[in-house]
PDB file of N, H, CA, C and O in Angstrom:
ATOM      1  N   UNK A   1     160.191  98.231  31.884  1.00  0.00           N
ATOM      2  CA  UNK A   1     161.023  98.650  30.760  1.00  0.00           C
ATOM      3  C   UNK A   1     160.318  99.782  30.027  1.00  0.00           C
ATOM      4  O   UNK A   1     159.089  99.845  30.005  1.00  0.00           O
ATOM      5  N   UNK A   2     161.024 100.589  29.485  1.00  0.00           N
ATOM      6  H   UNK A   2     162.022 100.537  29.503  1.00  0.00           H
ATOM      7  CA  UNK A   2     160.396 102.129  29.240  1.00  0.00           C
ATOM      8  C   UNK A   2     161.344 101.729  27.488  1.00  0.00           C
ATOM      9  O   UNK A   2     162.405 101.306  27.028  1.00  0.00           O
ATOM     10  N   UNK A   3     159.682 102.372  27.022  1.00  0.00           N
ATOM     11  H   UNK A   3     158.820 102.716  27.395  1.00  0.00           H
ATOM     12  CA  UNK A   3     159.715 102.197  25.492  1.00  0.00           C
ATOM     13  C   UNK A   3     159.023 103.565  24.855  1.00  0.00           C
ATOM     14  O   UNK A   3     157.979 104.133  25.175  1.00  0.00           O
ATOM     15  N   UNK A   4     160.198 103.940  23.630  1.00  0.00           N
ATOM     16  H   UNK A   4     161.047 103.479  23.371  1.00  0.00           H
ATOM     17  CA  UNK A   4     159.644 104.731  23.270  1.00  0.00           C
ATOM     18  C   UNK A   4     158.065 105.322  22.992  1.00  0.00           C
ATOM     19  O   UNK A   4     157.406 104.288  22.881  1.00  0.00           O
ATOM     20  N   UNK A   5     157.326 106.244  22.859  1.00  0.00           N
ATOM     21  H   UNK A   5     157.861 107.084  22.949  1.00  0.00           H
ATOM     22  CA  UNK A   5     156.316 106.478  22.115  1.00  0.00           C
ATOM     23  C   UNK A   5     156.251 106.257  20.672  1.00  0.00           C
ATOM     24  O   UNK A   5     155.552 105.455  20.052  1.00  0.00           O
ATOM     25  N   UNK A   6     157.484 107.491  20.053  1.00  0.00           N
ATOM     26  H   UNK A   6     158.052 108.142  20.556  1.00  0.00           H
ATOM     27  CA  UNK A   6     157.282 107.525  18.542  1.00  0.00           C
ATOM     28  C   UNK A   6     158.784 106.797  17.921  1.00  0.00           C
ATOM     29  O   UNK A   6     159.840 106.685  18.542  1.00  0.00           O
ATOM     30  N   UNK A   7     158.577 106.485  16.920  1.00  0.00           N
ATOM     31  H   UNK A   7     157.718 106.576  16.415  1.00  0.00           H
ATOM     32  CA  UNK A   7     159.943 106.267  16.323  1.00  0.00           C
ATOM     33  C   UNK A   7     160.614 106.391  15.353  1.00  0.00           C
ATOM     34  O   UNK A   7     161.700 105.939  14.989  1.00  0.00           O
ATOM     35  N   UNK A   8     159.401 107.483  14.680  1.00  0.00           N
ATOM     36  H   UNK A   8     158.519 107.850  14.976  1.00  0.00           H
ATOM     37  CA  UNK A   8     160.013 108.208  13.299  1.00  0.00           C
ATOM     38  C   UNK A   8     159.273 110.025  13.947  1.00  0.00           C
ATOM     39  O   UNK A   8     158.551 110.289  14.908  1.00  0.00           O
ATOM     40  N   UNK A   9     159.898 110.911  12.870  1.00  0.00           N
ATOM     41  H   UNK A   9     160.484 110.696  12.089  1.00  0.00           H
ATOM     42  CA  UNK A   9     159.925 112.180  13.246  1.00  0.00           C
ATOM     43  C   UNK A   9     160.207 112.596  12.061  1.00  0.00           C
ATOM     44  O   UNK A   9     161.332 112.361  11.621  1.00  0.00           O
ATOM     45  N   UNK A  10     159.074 113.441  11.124  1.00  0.00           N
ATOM     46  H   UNK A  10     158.160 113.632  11.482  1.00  0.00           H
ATOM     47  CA  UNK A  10     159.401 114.021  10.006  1.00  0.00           C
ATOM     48  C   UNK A  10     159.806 115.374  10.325  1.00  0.00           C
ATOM     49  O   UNK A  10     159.688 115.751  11.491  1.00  0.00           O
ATOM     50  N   UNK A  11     160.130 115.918   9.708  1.00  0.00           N
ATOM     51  H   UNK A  11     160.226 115.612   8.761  1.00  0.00           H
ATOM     52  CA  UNK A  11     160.373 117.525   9.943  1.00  0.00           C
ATOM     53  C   UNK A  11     160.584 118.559   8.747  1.00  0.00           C
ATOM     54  O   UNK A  11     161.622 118.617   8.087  1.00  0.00           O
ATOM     55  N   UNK A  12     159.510 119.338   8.562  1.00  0.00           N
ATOM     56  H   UNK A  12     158.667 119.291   9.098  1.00  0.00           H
ATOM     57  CA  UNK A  12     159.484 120.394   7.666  1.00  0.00           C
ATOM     58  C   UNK A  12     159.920 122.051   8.223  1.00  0.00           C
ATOM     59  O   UNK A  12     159.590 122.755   9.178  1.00  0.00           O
ATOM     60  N   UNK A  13     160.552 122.150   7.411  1.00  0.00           N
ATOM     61  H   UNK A  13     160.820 121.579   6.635  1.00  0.00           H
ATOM     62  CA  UNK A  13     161.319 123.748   7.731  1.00  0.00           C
ATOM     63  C   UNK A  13     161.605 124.057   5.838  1.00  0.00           C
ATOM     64  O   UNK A  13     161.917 123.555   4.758  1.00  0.00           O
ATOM     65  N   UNK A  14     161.251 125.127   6.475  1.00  0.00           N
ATOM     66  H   UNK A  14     160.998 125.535   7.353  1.00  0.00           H
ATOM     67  CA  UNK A  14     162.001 126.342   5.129  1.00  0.00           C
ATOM     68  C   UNK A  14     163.459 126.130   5.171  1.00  0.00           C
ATOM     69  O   UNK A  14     164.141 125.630   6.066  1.00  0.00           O
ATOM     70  N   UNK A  15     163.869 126.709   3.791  1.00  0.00           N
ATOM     71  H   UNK A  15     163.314 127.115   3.065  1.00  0.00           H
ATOM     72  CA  UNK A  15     165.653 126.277   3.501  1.00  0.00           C
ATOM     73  C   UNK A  15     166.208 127.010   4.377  1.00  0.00           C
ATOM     74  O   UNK A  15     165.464 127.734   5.039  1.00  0.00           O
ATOM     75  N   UNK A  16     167.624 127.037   4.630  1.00  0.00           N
ATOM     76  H   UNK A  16     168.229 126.449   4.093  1.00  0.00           H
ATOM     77  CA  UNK A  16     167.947 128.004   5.563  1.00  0.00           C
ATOM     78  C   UNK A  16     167.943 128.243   6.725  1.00  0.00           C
ATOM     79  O   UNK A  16     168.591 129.069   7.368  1.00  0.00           O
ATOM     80  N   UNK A  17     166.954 127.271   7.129  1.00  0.00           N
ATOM     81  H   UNK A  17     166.427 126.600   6.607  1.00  0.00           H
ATOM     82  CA  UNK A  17     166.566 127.467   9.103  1.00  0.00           C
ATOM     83  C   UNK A  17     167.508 126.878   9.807  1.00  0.00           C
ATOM     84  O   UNK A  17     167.586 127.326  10.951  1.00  0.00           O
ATOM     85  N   UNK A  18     168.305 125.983   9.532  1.00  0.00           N
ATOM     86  H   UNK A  18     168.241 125.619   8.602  1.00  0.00           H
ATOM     87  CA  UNK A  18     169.254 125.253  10.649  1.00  0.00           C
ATOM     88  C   UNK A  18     168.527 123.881  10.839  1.00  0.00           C
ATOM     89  O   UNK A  18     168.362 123.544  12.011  1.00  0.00           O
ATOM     90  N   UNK A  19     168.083 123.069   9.903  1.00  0.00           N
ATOM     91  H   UNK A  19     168.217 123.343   8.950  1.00  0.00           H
ATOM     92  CA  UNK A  19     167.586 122.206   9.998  1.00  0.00           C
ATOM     93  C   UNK A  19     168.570 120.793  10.123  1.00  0.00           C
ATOM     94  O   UNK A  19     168.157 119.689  10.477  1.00  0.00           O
ATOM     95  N   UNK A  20     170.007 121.141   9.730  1.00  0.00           N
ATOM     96  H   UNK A  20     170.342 122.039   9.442  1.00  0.00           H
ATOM     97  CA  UNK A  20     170.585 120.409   9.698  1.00  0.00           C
ATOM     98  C   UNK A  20     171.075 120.393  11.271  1.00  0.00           C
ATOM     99  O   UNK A  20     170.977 119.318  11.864  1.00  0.00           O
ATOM    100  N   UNK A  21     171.534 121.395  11.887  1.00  0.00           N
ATOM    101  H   UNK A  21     171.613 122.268  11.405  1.00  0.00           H
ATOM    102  CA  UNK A  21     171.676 121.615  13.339  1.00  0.00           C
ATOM    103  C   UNK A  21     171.078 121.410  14.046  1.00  0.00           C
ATOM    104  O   UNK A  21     171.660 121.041  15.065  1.00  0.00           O
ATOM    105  N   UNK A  22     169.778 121.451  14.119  1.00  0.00           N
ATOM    106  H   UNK A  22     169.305 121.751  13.291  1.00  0.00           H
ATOM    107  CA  UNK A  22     168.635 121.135  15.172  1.00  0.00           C
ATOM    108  C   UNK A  22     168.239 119.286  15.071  1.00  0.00           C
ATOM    109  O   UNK A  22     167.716 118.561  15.917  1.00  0.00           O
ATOM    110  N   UNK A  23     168.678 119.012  13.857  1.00  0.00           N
ATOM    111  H   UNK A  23     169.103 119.601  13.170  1.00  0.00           H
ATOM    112  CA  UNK A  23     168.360 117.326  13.661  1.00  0.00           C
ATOM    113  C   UNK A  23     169.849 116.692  14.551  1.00  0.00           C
ATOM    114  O   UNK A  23     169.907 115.709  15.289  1.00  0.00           O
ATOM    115  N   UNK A  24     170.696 117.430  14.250  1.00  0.00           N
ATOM    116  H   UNK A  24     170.649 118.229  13.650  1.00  0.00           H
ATOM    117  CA  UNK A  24     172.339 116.680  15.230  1.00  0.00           C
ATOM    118  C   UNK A  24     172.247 117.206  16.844  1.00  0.00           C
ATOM    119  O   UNK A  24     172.799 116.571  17.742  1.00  0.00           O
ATOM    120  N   UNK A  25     171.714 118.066  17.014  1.00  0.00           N
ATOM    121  H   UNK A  25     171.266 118.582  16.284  1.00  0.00           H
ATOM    122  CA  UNK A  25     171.106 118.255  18.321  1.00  0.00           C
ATOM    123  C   UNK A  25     170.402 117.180  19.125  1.00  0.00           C
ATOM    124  O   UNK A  25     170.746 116.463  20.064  1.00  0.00           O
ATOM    125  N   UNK A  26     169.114 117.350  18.305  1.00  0.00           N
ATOM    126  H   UNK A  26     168.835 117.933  17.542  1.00  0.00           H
ATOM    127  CA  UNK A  26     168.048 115.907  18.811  1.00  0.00           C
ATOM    128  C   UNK A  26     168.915 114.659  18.452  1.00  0.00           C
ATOM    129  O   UNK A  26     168.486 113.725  19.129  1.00  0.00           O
ATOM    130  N   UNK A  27     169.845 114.298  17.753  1.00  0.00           N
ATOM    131  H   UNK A  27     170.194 115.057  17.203  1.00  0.00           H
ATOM    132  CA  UNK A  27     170.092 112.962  17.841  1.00  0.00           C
ATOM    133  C   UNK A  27     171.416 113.028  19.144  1.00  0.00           C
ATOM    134  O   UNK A  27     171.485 111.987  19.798  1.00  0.00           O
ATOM    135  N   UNK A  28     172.148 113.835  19.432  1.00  0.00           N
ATOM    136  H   UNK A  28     172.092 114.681  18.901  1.00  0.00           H
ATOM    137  CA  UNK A  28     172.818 113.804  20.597  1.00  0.00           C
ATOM    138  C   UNK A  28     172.105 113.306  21.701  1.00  0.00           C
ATOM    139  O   UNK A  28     172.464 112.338  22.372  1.00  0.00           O
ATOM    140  N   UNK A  29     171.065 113.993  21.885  1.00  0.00           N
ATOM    141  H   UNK A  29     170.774 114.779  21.339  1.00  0.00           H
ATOM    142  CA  UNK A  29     170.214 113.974  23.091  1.00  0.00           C
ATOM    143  C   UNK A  29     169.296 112.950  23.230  1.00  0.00           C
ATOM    144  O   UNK A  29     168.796 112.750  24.337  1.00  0.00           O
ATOM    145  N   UNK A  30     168.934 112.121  22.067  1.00  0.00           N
ATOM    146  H   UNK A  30     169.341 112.284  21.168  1.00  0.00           H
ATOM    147  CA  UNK A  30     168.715 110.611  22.271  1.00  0.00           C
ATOM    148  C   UNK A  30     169.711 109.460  21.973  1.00  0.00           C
ATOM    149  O   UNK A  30     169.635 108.270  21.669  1.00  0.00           O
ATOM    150  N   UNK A  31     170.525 110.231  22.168  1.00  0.00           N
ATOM    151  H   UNK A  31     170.587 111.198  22.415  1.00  0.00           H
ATOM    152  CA  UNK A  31     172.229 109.278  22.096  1.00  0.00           C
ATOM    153  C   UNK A  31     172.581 109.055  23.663  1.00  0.00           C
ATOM    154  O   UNK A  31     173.069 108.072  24.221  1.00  0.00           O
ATOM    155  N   UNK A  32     172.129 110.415  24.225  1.00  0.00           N
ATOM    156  H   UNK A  32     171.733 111.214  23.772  1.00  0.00           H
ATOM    157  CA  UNK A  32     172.941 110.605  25.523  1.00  0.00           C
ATOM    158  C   UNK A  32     172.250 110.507  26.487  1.00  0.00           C
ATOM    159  O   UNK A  32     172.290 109.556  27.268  1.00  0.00           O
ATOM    160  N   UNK A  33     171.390 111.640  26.588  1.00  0.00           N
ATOM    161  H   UNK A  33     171.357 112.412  25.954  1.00  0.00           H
ATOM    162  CA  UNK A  33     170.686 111.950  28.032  1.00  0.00           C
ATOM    163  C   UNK A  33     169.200 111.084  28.032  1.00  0.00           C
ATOM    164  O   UNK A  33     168.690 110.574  29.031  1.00  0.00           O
ATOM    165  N   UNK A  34     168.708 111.062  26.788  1.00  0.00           N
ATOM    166  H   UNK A  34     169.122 111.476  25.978  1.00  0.00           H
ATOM    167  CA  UNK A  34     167.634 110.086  26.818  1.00  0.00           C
ATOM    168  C   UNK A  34     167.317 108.960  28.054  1.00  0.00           C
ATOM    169  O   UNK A  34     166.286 108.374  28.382  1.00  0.00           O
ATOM    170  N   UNK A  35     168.124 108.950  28.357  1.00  0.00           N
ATOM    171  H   UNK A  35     168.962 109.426  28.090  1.00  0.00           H
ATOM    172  CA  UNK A  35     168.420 107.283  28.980  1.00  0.00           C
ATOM    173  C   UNK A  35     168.141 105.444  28.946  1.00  0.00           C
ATOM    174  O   UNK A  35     168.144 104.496  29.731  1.00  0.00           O
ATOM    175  N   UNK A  36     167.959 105.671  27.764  1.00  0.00           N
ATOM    176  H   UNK A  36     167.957 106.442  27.126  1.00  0.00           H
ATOM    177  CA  UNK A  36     167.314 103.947  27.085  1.00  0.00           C
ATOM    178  C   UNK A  36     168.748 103.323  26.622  1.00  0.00           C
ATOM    179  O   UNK A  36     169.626 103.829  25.923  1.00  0.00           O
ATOM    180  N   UNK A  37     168.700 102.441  27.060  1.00  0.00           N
ATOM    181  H   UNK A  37     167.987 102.030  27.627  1.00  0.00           H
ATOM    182  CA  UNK A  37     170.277 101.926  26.815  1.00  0.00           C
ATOM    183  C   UNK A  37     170.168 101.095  25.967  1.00  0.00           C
ATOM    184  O   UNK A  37     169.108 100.470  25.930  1.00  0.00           O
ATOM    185  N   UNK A  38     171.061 100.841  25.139  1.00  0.00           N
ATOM    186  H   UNK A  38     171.923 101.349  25.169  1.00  0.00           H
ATOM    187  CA  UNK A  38     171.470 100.281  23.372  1.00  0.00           C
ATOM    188  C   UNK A  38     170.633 101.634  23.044  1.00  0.00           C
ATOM    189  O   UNK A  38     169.471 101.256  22.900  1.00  0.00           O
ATOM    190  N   UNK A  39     170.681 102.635  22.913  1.00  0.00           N
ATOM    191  H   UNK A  39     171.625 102.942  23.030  1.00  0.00           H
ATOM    192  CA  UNK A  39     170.178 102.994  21.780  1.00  0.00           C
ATOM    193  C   UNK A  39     170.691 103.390  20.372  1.00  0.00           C
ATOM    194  O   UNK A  39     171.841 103.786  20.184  1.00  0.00           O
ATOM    195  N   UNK A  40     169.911 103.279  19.550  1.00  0.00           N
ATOM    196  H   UNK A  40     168.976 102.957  19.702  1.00  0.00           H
ATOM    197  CA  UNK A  40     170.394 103.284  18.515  1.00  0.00           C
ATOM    198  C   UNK A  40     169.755 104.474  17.298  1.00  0.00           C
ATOM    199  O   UNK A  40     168.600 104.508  16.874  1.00  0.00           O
ATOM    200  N   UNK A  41     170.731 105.258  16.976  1.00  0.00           N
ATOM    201  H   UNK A  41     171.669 105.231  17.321  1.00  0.00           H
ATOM    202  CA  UNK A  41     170.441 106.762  16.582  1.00  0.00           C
ATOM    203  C   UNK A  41     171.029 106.246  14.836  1.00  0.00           C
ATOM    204  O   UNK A  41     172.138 105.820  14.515  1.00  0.00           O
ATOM    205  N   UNK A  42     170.376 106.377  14.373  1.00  0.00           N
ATOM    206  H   UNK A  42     169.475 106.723  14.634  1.00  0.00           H
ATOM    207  CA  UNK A  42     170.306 106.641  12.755  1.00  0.00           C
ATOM    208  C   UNK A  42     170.256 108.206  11.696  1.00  0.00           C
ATOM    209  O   UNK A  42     169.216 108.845  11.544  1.00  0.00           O
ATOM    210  N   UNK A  43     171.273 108.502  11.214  1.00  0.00           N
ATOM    211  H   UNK A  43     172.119 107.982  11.338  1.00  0.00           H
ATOM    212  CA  UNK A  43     170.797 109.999  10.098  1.00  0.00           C
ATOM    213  C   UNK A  43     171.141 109.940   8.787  1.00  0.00           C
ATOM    214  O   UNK A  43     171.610 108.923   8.276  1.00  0.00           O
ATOM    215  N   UNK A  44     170.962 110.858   8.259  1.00  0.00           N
ATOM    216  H   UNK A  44     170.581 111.684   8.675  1.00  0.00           H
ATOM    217  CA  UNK A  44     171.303 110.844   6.643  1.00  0.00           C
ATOM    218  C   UNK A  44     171.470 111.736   6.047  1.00  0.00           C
ATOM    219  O   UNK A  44     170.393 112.300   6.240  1.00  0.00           O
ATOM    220  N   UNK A  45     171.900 112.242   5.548  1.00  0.00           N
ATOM    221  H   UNK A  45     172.775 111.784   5.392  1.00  0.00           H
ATOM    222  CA  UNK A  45     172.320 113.667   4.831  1.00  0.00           C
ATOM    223  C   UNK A  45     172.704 113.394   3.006  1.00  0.00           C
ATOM    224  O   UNK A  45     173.210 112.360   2.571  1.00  0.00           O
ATOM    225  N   UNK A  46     172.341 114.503   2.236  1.00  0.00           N
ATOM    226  H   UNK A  46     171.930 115.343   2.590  1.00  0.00           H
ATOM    227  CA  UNK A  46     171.846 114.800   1.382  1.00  0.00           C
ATOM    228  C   UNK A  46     173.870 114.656   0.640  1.00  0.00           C
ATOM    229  O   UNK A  46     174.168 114.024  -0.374  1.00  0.00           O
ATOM    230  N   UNK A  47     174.689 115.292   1.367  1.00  0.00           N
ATOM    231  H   UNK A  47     174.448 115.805   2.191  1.00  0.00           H
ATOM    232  CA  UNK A  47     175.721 115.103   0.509  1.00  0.00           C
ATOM    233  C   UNK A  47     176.680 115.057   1.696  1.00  0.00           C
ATOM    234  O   UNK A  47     176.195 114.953   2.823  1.00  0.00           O
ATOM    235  N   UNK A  48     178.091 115.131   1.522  1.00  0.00           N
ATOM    236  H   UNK A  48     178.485 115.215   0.607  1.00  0.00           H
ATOM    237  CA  UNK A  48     179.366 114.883   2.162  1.00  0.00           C
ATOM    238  C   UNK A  48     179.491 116.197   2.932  1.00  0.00           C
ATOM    239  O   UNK A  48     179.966 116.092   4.063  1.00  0.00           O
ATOM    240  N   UNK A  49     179.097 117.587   2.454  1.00  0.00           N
ATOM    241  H   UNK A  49     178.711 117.673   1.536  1.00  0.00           H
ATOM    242  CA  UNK A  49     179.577 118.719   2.983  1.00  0.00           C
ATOM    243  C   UNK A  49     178.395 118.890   4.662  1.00  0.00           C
ATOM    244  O   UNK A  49     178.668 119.323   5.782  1.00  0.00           O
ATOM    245  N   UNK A  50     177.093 118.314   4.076  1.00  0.00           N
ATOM    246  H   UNK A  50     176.872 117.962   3.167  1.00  0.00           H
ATOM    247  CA  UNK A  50     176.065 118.066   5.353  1.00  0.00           C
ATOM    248  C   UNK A  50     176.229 116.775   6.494  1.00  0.00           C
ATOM    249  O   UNK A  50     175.757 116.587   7.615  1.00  0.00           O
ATOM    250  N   UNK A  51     176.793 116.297   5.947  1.00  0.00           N
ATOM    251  H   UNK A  51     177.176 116.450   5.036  1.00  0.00           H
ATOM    252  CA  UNK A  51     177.174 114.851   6.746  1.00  0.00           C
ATOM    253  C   UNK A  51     178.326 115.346   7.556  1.00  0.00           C
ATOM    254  O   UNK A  51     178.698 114.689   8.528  1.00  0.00           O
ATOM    255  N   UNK A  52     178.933 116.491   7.212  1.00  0.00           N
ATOM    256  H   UNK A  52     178.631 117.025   6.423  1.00  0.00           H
ATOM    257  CA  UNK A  52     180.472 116.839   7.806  1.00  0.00           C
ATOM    258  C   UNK A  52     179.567 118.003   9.120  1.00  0.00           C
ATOM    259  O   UNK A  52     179.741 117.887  10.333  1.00  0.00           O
ATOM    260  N   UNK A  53     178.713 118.966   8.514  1.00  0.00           N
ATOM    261  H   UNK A  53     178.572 119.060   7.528  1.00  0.00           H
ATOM    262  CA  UNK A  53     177.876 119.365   9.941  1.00  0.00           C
ATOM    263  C   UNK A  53     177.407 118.693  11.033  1.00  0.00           C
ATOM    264  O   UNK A  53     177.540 118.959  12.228  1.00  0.00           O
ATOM    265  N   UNK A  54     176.906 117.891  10.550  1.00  0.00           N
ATOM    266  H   UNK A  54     176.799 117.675   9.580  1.00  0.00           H
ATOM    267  CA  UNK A  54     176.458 116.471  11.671  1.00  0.00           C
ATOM    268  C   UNK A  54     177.239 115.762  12.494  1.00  0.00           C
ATOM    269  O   UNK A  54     176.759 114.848  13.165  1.00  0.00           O
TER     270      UNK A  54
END
């Protein structure tokens, strides 16, 4: 059985960079192609208009 390494991931960026895009990216891709089955993808966003990017 194959288990993650890490299971948190902070991430610092300057305003402006696409930080919100690059975080819905990586959670696709441990939604999907990852291949660990149940997995379970968690996010959070700051207000309604960022939650609607995601």
């Amino acid at each position: 059985m194959y288990v993650g390494r890490y299971r948190t991931a902070y991430l610092l960026m300057a305003r402006k960079n696409g930080k919100t895009e690059l975080t819905a990216g990586i959670a696709l891709y441990l939604l999907v192609a990852d291949g660990e089955e149940g997995a379970e993808i968690y996010g959070c966003a700051k207000d309604r208009d960022q939650a609607r990017l995601v």
